[in-house]
VEXKOLNU-914078 format. One line per 3 residues: number of its first residue (from 0); their letters; for each residue x, z, y of C-alpha. Coordinates in Angstrom, 3 decimals, m for minus. Each point is the difference from the previous one (the first is absolute). Layout:
N
NUM) A) X/Z/Y | ... $
END
This chain:
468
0) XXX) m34.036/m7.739/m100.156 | 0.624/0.148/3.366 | m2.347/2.724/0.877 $
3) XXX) 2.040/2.040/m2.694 | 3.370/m0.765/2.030 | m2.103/1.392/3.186 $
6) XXX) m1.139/2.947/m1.491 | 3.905/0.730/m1.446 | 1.011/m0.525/3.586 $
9) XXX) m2.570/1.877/1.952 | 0.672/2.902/m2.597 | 3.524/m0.109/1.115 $
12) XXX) m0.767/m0.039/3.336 | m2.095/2.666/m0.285 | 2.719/2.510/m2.290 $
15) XXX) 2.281/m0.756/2.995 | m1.729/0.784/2.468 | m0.965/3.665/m1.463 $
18) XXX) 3.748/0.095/m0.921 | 0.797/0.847/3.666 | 4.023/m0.901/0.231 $
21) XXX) m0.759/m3.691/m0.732 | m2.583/m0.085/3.036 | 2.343/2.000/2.085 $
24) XXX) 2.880/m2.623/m0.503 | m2.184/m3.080/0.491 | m1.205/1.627/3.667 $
27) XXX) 3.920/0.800/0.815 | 0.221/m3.526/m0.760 | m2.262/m1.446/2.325 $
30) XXX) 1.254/2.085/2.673 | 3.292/m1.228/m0.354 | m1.045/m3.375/m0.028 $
33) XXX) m2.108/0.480/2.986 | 3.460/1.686/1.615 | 1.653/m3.008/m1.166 $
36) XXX) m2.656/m2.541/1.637 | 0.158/1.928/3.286 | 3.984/m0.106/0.110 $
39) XXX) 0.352/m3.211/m1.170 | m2.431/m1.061/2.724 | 2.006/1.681/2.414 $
42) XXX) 3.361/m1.215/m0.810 | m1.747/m3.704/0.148 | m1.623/0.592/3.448 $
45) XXX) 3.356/1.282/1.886 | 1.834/m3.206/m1.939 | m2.900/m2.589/0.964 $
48) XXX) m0.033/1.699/3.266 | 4.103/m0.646/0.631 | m0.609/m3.523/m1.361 $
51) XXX) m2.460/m0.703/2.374 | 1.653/1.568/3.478 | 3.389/m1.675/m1.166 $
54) XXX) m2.111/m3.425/m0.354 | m1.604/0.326/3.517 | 3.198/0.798/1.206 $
57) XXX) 2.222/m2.488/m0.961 | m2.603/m2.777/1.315 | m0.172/1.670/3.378 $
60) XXX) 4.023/0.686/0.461 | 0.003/m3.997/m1.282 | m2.651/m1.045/2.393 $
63) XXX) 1.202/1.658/2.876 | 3.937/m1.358/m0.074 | 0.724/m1.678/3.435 $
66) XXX) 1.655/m3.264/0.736 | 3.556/0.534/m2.365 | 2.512/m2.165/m1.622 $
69) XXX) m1.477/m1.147/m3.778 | 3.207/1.588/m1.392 | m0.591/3.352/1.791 $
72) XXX) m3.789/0.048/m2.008 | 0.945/m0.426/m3.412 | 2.417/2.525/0.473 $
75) XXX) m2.641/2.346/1.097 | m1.857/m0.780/m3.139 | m3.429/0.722/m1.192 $
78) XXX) m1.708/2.660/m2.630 | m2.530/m0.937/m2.622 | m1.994/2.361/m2.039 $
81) XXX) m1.070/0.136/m3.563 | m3.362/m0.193/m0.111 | m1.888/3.079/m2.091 $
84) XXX) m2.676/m0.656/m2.402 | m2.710/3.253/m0.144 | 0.288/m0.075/m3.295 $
87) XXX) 3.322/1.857/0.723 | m1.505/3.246/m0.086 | m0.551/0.281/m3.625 $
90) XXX) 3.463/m1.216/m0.089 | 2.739/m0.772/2.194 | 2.892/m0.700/m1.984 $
93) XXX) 3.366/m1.161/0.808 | m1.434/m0.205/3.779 | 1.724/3.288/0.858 $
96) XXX) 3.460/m1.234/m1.440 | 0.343/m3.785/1.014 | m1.172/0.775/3.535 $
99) XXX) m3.037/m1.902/2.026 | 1.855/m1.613/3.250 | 2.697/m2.879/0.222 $
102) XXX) 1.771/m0.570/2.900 | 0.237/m3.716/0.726 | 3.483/m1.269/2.257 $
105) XXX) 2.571/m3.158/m0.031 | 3.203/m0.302/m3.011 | m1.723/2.610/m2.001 $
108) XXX) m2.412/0.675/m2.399 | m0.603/3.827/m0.194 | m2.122/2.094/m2.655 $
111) XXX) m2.979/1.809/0.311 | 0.254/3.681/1.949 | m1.648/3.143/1.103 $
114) XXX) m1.073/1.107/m3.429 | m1.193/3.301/0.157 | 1.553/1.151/m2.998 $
117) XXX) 3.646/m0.115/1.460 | m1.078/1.707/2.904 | m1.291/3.331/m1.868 $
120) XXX) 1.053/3.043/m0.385 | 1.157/0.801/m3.675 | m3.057/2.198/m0.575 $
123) XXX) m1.934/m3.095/1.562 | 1.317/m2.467/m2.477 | m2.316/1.401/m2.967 $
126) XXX) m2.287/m2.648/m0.833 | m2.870/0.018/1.684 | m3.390/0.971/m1.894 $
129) XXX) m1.999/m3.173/0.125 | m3.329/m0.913/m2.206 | 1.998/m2.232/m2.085 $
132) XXX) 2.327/2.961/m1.137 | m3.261/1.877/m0.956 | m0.870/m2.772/m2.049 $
135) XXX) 3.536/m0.534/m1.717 | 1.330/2.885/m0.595 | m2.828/3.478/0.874 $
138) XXX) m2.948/m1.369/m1.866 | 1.573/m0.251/m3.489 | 1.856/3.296/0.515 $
141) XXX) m3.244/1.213/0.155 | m1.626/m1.712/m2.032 | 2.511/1.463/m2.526 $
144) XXX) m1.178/3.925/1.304 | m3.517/m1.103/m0.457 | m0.432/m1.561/m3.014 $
147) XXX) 3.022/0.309/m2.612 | m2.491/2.419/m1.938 | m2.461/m2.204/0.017 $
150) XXX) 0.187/m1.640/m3.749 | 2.056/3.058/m1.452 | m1.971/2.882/0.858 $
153) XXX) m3.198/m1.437/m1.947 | 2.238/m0.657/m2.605 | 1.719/3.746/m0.288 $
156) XXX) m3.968/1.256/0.107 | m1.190/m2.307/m2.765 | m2.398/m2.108/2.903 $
159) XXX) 1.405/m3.371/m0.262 | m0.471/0.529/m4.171 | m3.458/1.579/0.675 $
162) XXX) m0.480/m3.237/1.998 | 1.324/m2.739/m2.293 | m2.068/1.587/m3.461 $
165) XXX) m2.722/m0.415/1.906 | 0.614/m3.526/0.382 | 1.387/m0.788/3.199 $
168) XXX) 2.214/m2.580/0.206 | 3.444/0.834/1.246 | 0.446/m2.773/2.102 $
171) XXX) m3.066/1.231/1.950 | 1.422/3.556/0.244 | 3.464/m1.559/1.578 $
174) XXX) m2.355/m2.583/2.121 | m2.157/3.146/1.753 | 2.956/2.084/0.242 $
177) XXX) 1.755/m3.358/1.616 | m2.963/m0.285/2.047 | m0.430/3.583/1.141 $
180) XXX) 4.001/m0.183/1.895 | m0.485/m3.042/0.668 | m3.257/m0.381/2.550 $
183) XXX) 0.909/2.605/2.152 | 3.390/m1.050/0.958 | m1.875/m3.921/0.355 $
186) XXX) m2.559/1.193/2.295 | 2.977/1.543/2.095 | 2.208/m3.282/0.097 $
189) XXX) m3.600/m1.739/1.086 | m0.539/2.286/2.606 | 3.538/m0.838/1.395 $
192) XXX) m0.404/m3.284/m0.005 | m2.917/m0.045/1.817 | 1.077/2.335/2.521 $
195) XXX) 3.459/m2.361/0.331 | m2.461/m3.354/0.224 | m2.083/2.033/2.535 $
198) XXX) 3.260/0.521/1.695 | 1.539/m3.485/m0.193 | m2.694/m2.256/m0.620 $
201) XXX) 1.024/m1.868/2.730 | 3.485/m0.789/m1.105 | 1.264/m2.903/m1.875 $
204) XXX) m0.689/m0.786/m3.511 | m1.353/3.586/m0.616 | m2.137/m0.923/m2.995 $
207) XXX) 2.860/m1.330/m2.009 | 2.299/2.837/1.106 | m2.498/2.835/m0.246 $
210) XXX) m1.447/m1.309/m3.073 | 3.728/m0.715/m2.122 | 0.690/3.868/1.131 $
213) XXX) m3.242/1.128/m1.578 | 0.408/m1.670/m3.003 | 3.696/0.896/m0.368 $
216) XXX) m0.873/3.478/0.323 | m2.529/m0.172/m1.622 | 1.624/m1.105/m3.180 $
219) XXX) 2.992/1.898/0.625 | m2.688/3.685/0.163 | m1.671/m1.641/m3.312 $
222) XXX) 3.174/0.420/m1.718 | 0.424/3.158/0.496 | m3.228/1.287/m0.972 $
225) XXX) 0.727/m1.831/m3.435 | 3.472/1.679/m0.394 | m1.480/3.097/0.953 $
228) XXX) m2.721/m0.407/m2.963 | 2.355/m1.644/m2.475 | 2.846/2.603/0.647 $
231) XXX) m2.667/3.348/m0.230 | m1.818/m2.278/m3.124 | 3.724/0.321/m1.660 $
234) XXX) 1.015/3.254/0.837 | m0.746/3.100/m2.044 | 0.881/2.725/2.419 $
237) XXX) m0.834/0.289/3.502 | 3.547/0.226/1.281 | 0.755/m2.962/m2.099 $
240) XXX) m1.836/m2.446/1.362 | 0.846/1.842/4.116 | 3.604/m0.222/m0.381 $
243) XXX) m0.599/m3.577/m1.795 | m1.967/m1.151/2.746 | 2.311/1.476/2.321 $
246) XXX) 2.910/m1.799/m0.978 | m1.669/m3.554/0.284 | m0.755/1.182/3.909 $
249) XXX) 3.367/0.597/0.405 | 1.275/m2.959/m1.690 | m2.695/m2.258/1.459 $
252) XXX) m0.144/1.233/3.412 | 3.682/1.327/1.286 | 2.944/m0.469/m2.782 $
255) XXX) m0.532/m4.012/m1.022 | m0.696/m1.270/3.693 | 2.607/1.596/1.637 $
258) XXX) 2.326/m0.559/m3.100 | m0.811/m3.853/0.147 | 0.612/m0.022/3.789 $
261) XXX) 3.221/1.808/m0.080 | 0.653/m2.314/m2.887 | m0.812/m3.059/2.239 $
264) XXX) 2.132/1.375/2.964 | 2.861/0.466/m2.104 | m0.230/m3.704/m2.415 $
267) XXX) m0.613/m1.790/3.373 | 1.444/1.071/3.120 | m0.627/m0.943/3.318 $
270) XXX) 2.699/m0.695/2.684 | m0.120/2.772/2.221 | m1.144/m1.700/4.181 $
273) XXX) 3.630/0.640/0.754 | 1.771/m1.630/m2.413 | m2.253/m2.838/0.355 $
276) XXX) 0.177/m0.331/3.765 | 3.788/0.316/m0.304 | m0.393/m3.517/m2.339 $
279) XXX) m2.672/m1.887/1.933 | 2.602/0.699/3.298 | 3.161/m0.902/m2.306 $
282) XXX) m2.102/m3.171/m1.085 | m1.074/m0.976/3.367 | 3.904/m0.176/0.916 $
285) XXX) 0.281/m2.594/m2.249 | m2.773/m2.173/0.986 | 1.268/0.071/3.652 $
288) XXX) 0.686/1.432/3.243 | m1.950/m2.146/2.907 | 2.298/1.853/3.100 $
291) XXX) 3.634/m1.329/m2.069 | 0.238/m3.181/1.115 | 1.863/m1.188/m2.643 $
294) XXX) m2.354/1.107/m3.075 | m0.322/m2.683/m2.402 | m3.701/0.048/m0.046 $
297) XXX) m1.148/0.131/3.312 | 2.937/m2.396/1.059 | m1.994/m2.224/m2.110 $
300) XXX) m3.052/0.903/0.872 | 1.170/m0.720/3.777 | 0.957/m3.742/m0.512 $
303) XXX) m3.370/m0.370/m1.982 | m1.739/0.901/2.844 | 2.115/m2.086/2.407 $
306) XXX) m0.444/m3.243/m2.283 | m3.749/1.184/0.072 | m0.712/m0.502/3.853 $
309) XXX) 3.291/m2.576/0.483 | 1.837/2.215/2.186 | 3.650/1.172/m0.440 $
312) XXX) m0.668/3.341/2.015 | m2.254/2.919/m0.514 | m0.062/m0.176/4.135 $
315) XXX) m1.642/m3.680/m0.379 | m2.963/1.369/m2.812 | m3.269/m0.017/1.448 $
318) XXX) m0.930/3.036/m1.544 | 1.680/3.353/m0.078 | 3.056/0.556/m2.550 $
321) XXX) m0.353/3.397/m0.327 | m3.238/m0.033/m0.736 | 0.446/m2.508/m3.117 $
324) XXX) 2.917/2.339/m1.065 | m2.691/3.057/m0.079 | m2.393/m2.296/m1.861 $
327) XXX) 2.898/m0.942/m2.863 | 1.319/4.026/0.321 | m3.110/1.352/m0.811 $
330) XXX) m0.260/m2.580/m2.886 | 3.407/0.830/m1.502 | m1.089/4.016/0.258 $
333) XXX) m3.625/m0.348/m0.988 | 1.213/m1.677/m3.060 | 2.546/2.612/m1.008 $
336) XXX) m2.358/2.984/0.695 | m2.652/m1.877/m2.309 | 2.409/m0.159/m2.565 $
339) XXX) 0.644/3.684/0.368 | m3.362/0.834/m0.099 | m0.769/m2.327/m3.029 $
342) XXX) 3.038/1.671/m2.007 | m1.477/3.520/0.847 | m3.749/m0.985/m0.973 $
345) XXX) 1.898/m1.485/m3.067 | 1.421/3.328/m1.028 | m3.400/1.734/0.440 $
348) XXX) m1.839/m2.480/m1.775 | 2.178/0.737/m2.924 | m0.528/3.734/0.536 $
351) XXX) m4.149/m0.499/m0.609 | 0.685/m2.317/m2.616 | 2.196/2.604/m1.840 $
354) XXX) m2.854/2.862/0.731 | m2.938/m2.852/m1.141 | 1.800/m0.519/m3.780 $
357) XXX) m0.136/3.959/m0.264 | m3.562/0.056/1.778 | m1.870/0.608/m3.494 $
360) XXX) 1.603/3.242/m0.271 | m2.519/1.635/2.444 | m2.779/m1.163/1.523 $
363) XXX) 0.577/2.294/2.895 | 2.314/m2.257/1.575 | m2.019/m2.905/m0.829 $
366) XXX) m3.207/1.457/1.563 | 2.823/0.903/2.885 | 1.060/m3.902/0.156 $
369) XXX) m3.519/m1.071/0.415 | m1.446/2.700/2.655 | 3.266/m0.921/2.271 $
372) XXX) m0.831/m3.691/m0.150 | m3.536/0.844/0.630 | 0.607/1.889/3.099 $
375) XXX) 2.897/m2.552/0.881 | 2.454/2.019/0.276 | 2.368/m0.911/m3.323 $
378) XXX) 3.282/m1.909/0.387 | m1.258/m3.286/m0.152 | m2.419/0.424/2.932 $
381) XXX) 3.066/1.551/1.872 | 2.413/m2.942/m0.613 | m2.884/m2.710/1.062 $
384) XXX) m0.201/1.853/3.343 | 3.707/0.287/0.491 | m0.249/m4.102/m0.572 $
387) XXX) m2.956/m0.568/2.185 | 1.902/2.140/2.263 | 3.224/m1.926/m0.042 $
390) XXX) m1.526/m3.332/0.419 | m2.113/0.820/3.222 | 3.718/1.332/1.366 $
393) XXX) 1.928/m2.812/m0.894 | m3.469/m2.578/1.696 | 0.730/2.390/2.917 $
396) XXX) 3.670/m0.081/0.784 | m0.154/m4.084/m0.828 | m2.565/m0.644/2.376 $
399) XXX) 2.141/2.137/2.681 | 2.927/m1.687/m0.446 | m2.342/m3.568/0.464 $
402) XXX) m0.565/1.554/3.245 | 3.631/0.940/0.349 | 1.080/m3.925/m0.609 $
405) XXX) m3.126/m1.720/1.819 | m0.383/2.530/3.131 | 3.037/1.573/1.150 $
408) XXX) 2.716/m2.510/1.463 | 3.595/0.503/m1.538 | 1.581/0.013/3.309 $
411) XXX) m1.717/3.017/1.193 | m0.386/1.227/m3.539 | 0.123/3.904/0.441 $
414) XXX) m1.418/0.158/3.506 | m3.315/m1.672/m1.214 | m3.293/1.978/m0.356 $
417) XXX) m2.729/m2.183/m2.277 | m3.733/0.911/1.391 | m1.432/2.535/m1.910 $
420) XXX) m3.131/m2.086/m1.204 | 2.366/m1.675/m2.747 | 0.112/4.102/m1.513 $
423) XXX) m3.699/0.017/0.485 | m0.443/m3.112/m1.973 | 2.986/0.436/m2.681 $
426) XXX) m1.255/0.216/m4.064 | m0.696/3.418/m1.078 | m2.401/m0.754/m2.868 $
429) XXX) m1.744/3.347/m1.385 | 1.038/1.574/m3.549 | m2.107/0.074/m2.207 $
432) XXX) m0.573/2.628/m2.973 | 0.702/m2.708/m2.722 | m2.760/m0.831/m3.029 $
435) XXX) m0.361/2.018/m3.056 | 1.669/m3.001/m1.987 | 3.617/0.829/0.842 $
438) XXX) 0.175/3.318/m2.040 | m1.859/m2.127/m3.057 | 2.692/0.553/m2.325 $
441) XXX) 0.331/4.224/0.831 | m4.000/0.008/m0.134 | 0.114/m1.941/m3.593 $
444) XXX) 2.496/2.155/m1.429 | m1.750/2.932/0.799 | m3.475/m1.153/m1.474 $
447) XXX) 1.800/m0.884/m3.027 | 1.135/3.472/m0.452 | m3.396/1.582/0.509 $
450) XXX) m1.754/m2.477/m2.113 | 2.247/1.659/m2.587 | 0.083/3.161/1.104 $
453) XXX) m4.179/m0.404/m0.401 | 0.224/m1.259/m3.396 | 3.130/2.196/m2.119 $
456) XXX) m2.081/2.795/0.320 | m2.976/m1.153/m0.293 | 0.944/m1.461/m3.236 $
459) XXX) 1.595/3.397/m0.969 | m3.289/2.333/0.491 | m1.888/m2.761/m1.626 $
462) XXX) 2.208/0.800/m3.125 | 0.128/3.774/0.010 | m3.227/0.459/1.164 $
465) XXX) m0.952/m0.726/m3.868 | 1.796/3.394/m0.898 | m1.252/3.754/0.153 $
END
């Protein structure tokens, strides 16, 4: 049976190729995907490029700070980088948006900046073609071009009847006409992921990565080809099943995910930075203010420290005051900015979890979902850098106000300059791009949906493939 399926397929192959148009389309749509691959490269290069001068400069400028007061440094801050994976040429998500560099400094914990996407023109703020895009969104459009003929032209000239009183079974017709859109468009997703392992083989976990995107795809590719054979199986007119066909694209591919986005936005709101800096400053007020020397808190905080080294003066301490102020400061602060930060990861969370209930609606946000946390560039890879970023800052600015308390005498306080080996020698631990496992909940939604989006129509041409 098989061999019949092959010989249905290779048929249509070979009716499309003669056909002209439908070999004309699938050649306009290599080339765009090649134009794609090339930009995408480009745009990835000149970002990996920035990362990586920003990187080496940051450790020199640190490196090369001369004898200063510990205060003086954390003021002067640090930058850390988010690190890129390759696979962010086929797609590079939310990277332009959330912005790649964080600038580290004392009292504050600041967002992610320099995102290209702010900085553009308005003509440069189209989205930029990438190979993922050609997978979501070109290949079914033409797909649609291609084949929506494909079942209801041999039924308007009496072929698929011809086909089924001479006993073919119609579930091998559909199956070889499955096949024959199918295997093409395969061979093409192969070929990119080759040419993207070739690219980033050396990367981390590139098999898992690479190989989730491939699947995800494609599924996501298999689907169509189905709907494109159920839908032309149904239709009796060749506009019909176009304009039918048509409609799903739209539906599928621009209405329901930006309707369930907008939707999101507008259910779940986030605080906008300045309303929320405006309440982590109004907040902090409360806590305490270390230069009043009658706040509550540090009052108390004072005679705790006194009772601590049984002293009644901070002249008498054997350590330096202002340095254990810093050290509680920066506590107070860091723990209000956290809090921040948690609230606004909070209201995001709810945001994805609002689009992930509506995710069965179309698969090309769920194929979306999966190629971002692939390339690890979705939302959740973005927050666990912003926390790996925060907590090398806050290891930072605690260790230089240690040396604040244990090195600099209180007499002499502002007049002091530390030697510059304590910068040398000060915790900067690397970011990391963080494992595949933290976007496990995005990644299961989304194979959920294209298991399903695999198997409704599937099930469908299995039960009209029985008619004439």
């Amino acid at each position: 049976m098989m061999s019949l399926i092959w010989k249905i397929a290779l048929n249509d192959w070979r009716r499309l190729w003669h056909a002209r148009i439908p070999a004309m389309l699938m050649l306009v749509l290599m080339v765009l995907w090649a134009v794609a691959i090339l930009a995408a490269h480009h745009h990835w290069q000149d970002h990996a490029r920035n990362v990586e001068e920003v990187t080496q400069r940051s450790q020199h400028d640190w490196q090369s700070q001369p004898d200063r007061h510990p205060h003086r440094v954390s003021h002067y801050g640090d930058f850390v980088a988010k690190p890129v994976h390759p696979l962010s040429v086929i797609e590079p998500g939310i990277l332009d948006q959330s912005g790649h560099l964080v600038y580290l400094e004392a009292h504050r914990l600041n967002s992610a900046n320099f995102n290209p996407a702010t900085e553009a023109t308005s003509l440069g703020r189209f989205p930029l073609i990438t190979p993922a895009m050609i997978v979501q969104w070109w290949i079914p459009l033409f797909l649609i071009m291609i084949a929506y003929a494909n079942v209801t032209a041999d039924k308007m000239t009496s072929i698929l009847a011809f086909m089924r009183g001479n006993g073919v079974p119609g579930w091998a017709i559909a199956g070889g006409k499955w096949l024959a859109l199918f295997l093409p468009l395969f061979f093409l997703l192969c070929v990119q992921a080759v040419l993207a392992f070739a690219w980033s083989w050396h990367s981390e976990q590139v098999w898992s990565r690479l190989g989730m995107m491939l699947l995800a795809q494609s599924f996501y590719i298999a689907g169509w080809c189905l709907l494109v054979v159920t839908v032309s199986w149904y239709s009796r007119q060749l506009h019909g099943a176009l304009l039918a066909l048509l409609i799903c694209w739209v539906c599928i591919c621009i209405i329901v995910p930006r309707g369930l986005a907008n939707i999101a936005q507008i259910s779940h709101p986030t605080q906008p930075r300045s309303e929320a800096e405006y309440d982590a400053e109004t907040k902090l007020r409360t806590l305490g203010d270390s230069h009043n020397a009658d706040d509550p808190h540090f009052a108390a905080f004072k005679a705790s420290i006194l009772k601590k080294y049984h002293v009644s003066t901070v002249e008498d301490l054997p350590v330096n005051y202002h340095g254990l102020l810093m050290q509680e400061g920066e506590r107070l602060t860091t723990a209000v900015y956290r809090e921040q930060q948690m609230l606004h990861d909070t209201q995001l969370a709810r945001q994805n979890e609002s689009i992930r209930n509506w995710l069965w609606l179309t698969p090309a946000l769920a194929l979306q979902y999966i190629q971002m946390a692939g390339s690890g560039n979705d939302l959740p890879h973005h927050q666990a850098f912003i926390r790996q970023a925060e907590e090398r800052r806050y290891q930072l600015i605690q260790y230089l106000n240690q040396i604040h308390t244990f090195k600099v005498q209180q007499h002499d306080d502002k007049n002091t300059r530390v030697s510059a080996d304590f910068w040398k020698k000060a915790p900067r631990p690397p970011v990391h791009l963080s494992p595949l496992s933290v976007s496990k909940q995005s990644i299961l939604a989304g194979f959920l949906v294209l298991l399903g989006w695999l198997l409704l129509p599937a099930y469908l041409l299995f039960k009209v493939s029985h008619r004439l």
